[in-house]
N, C-alpha and C positions, 0 to 999 in steps of 0.2 A: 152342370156342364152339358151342354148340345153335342149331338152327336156328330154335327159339323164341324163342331171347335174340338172336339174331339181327332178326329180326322184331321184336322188342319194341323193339329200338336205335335201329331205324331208322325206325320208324314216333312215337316220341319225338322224333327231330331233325328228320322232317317236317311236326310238327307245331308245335315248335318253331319252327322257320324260318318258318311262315306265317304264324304268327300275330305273330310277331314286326319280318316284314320282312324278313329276311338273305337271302331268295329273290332279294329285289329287288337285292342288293348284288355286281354283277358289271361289273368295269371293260370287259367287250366290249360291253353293252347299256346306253342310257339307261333309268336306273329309271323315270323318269315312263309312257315309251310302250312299254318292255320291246324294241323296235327296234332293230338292230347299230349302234354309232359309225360302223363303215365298212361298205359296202356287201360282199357277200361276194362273190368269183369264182372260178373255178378255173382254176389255172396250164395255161398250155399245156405241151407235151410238152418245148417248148426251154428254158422254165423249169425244170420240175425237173429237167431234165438240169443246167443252172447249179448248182443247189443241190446236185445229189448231188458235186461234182465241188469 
């Protein structure tokens, strides 16, 4: 694929998606305020040690 058709693809499905809506359609954010459902944080070091394990 060319870097043109590349370009041309993607700039189709972004404009697609705006004008459409689908931008807004993501179950981590409420569509209405674009805002996370949950608050974000980052694990401490003893967390992801749990998870790698």
């Amino acid at each position: 694929m060319s870097m043109a058709a590349l370009l041309r693809s993607f700039f189709k499905r972004l404009v697609k998606d705006v004008f459409s809506g689908d931008r807004r359609r993501n179950p981590l954010f409420d569509p209405s305020t674009l805002q996370p459902i949950a608050t974000p944080r980052r694990l401490t070091s003893e967390e992801r040690a749990q998870l790698d394990t």
